[in-house]
N, C-alpha and C positions, 0 to 999 in steps of 0.2 A: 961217451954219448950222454947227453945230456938227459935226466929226468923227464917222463913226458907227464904232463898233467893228470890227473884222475876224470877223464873225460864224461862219464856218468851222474859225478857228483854238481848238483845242484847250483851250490856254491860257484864252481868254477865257469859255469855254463849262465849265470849271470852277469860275471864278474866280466867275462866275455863279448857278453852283447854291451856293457856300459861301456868296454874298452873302444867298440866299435861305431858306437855313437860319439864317442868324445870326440873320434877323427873328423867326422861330418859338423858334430855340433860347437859351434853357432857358426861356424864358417860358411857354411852351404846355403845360410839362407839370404836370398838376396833382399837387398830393403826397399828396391821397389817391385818388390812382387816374386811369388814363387820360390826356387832352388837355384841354385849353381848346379849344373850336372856332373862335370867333368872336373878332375882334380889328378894334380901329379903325384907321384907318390912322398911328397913331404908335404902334403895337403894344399899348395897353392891351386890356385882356381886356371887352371888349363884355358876353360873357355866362357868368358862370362856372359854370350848372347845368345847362346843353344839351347831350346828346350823340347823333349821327346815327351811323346804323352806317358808313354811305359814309367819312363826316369819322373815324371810327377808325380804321377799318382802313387808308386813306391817311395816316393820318399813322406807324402802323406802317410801311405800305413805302415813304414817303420818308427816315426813319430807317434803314432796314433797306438798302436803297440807298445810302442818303450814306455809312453804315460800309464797305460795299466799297468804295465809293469813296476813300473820307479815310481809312481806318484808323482812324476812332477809336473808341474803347470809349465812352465817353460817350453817342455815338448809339445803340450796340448795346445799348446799359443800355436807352435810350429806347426801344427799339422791344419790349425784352423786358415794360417798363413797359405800354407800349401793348395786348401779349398778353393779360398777367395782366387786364387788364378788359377786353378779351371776352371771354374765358374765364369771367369771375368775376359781371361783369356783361349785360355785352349775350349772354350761350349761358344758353339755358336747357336745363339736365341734363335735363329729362324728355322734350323733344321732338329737343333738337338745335338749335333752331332759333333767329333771333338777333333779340333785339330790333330795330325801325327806328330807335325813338327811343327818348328817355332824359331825364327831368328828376331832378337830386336822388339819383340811382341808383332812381328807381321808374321802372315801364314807363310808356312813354306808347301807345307803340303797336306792337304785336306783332304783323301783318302780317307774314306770309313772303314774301320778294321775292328772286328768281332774280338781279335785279342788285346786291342785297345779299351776294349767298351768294358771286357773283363776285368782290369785293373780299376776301371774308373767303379764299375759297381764294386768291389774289392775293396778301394778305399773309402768309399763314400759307408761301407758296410763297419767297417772296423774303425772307421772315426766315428759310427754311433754307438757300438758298442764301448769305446772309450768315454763317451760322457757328451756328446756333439751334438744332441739333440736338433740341429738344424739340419742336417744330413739324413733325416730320416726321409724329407718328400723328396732329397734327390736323388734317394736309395731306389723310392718309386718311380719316378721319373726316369730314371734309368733300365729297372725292368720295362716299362709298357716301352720305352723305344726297343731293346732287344725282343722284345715281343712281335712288333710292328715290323720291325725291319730283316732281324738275323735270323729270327727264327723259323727254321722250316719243318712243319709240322709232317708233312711226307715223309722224311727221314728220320724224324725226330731231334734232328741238331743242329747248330749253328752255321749260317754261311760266313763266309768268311771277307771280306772286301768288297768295297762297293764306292761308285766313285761319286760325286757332286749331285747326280741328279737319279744316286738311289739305284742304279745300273750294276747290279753285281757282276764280278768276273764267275770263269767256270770251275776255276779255283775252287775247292774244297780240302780243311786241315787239322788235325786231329788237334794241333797247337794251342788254338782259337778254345775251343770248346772244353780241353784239360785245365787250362785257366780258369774258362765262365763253370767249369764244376768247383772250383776253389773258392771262386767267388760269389757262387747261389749257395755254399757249404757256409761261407761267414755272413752272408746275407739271414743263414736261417738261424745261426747263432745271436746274430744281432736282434732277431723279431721275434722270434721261434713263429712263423709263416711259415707253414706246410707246403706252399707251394714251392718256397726255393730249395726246399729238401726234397719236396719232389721230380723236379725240374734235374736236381743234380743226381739222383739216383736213374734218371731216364737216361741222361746224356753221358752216363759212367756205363752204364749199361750197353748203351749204342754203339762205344766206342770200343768199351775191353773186350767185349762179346761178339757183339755182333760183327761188327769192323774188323775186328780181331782175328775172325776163323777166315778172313780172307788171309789172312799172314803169317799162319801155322801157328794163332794162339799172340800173338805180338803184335802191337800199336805200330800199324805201319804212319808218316807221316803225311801223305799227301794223296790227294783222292780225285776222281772230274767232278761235274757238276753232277750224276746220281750214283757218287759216294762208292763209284768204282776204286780202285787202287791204280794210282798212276804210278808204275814203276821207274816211270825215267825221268820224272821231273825233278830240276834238279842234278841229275846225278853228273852234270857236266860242272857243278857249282858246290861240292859237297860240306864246303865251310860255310854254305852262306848262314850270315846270323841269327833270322829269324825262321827258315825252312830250307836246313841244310837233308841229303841226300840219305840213303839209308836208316835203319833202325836205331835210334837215340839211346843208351841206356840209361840217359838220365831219366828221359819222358816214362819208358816202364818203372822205373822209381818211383817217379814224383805218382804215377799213376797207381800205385802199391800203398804208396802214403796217404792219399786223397781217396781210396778204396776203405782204410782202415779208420780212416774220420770218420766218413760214410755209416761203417757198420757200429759206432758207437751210439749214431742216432737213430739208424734205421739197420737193425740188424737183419739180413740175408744170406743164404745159404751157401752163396757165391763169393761173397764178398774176399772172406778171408783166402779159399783156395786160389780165388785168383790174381791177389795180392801176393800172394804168394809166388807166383808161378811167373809171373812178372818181375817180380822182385830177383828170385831165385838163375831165372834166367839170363837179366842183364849183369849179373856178378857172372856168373861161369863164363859166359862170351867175353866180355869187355876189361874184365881187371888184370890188369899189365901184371903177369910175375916176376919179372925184372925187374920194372922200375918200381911197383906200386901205383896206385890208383885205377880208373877207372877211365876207361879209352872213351872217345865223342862217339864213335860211332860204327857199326857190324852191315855189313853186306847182307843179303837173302843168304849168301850161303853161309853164314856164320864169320867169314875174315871181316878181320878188321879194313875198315876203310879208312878210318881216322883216327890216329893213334895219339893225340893233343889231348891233354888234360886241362880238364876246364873248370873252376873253382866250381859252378852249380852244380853238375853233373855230381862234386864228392859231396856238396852240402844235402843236395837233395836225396841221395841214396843213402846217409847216413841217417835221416831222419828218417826214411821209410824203414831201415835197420831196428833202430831206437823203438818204432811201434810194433815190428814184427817182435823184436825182441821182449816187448812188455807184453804183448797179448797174447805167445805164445809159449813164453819161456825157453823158447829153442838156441840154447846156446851156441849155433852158428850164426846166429843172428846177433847175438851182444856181440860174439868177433867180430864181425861183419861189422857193426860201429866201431867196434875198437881201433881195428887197421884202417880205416874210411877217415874217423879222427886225425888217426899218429898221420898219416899221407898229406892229409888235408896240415895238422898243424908245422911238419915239415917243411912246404913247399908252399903252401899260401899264405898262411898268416904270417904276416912282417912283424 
């Protein structure tokens, strides 16, 4: 068996993200405008007329990131690249609001989606933090339309989808708003603006807590229109990609990790247990003894429903691992990176 890496150390963990941008870079970017999304696995370009608002704006802020990182202007180019078409393509001036999809530069589909709007404040937030200085009024510009539109102060949290003329469905998602907490979290890092630290301490709150004690303490993922728990929505569909059926153990992850952000800027007395409990949880339910890693997806009654391993689901629970681990020193948590890693560097990394 071959060597596994020293997964902790620094070094390797940079060495890492460069080897994963070199796949992407400069291939990805198209020259008139935007990213290539889609690529086979020996890097040719799959499909060159497809654009998803998610797949933009992500590739803005892994750009916009790897420049703080690396230093280098090249990326920084890249991610100003990646701007200029949302701005130009996926935003439309009369409403604000941003295309989902894209063929060709025509719309495909114009559906307003709260976890779209999430990436776009996300990236417009970490290209200013990188040095982008023009992303700052679109950082705001993007709050006041979330403000205007998603947000519903009743609940306290984001609607979710809304169609051409502002018509929300009854649709409610915890998806939506686990995001727009990531993305008011680097929004408040980019300004230090109290209000996007507060914003995201409300709607982590609304969601792990409150939401939560409908689902015995667990981020269930689909709700109606006043934030009941729809148990069956879905559950005829339980792969689907963006709100598949049952309990996620990535989302209690990711939601462990974005808890433990949270309590470095704003410490609460909640934070950490229930990062914890979250975190703690989706490991004993979901990690395959057999094969290794960490199953899509748990029933109410604790069975697995979806037993696919899915590359986010071990990246995201490995960094919630990585801060459990740093902040509490509990050495089932550095394991818990360690086997999270070896699974991940096994079976995903080519």
């Amino acid at each position: 068996m071959s060597t596994l890496p020293v997964f902790w150390s620094a070094d390797f963990l940079r060495a890492h993200i460069a080897q994963t941008m070199d796949f992407y870079h400069p291939r990805c970017i198209d020259p008139n405008g935007g990213f290539f999304h889609y690529f086979m696995d020996d890097g040719s370009i799959h499909d060159h007329s497809s654009r998803h608002l998610v797949s933009s704006t992500r590739f803005v802020y892994n750009y916009a990131m790897a420049a703080r990182e690396f230093g280098r202007d090249d990326y920084l180019d890249a991610a100003r690249h990646g701007l200029a078409y949302l701005r130009d393509v996926h935003r439309d001036p009369a409403s604000g609001a941003y295309a989902w999809t894209i063929r060709d530069r025509q719309l495909l589909d114009a559906t307003r989606h709260a976890y779209g709007m999430a990436f776009v404040l996300l990236a417009y937030a970490v290209a200013l933090k990188a040095g982008i200085d023009e992303a700052a009024p679109w950082l705001e510009e993007t709050w006041q339309l979330l403000e205007a539109r998603f947000w519903d102060a009743e609940y306290g949290l984001y609607r979710d989808e809304a169609d051409t003329s502002w018509v929300f469905s009854a649709y409610r998602g915890q998806n939506a708003n686990m995001h727009l907490t990531e993305a008011l979290l680097a929004a408040f890092e980019a300004t230090a603006e109290r209000r996007y630290l507060e914003r995201a301490l409300a709607v982590a709150d609304a969601m792990t807590l409150r939401q939560a004690a409908q689902a015995g303490g667990l981020v269930w993922e689909h709700y109606d229109a006043n934030w009941t728990i729809d148990w069956d929505y879905h559950r005829d569909d339980p792969k689907h990609l963006f709100r598949p059926w049952g309990f996620q153990p990535g989302h209690q992850t990711e939601w462990a990790k974005l808890l433990l952000i949270l309590d470095r800027h704003a410490p609460r007395d909640w934070l950490l247990p229930t990062a914890t409990r979250l975190f703690e949880t989706a490991v004993e339910r979901a990690w395959d003894d057999v094969h290794g890693g960490l199953c899509y997806g748990f029933a109410p009654d604790g069975a697995i429903c979806d037993s696919d391993k899915y590359f986010w689901v071990q990246a995201e629970s490995l960094a919630a691992a990585a801060l459990l681990g740093e902040r509490t020193g509990d050495l089932r948590h550095i394991d818990d990176y360690d086997k999270l890693w070896a699974y991940a560097w096994r079976h995903f990394v080519d």
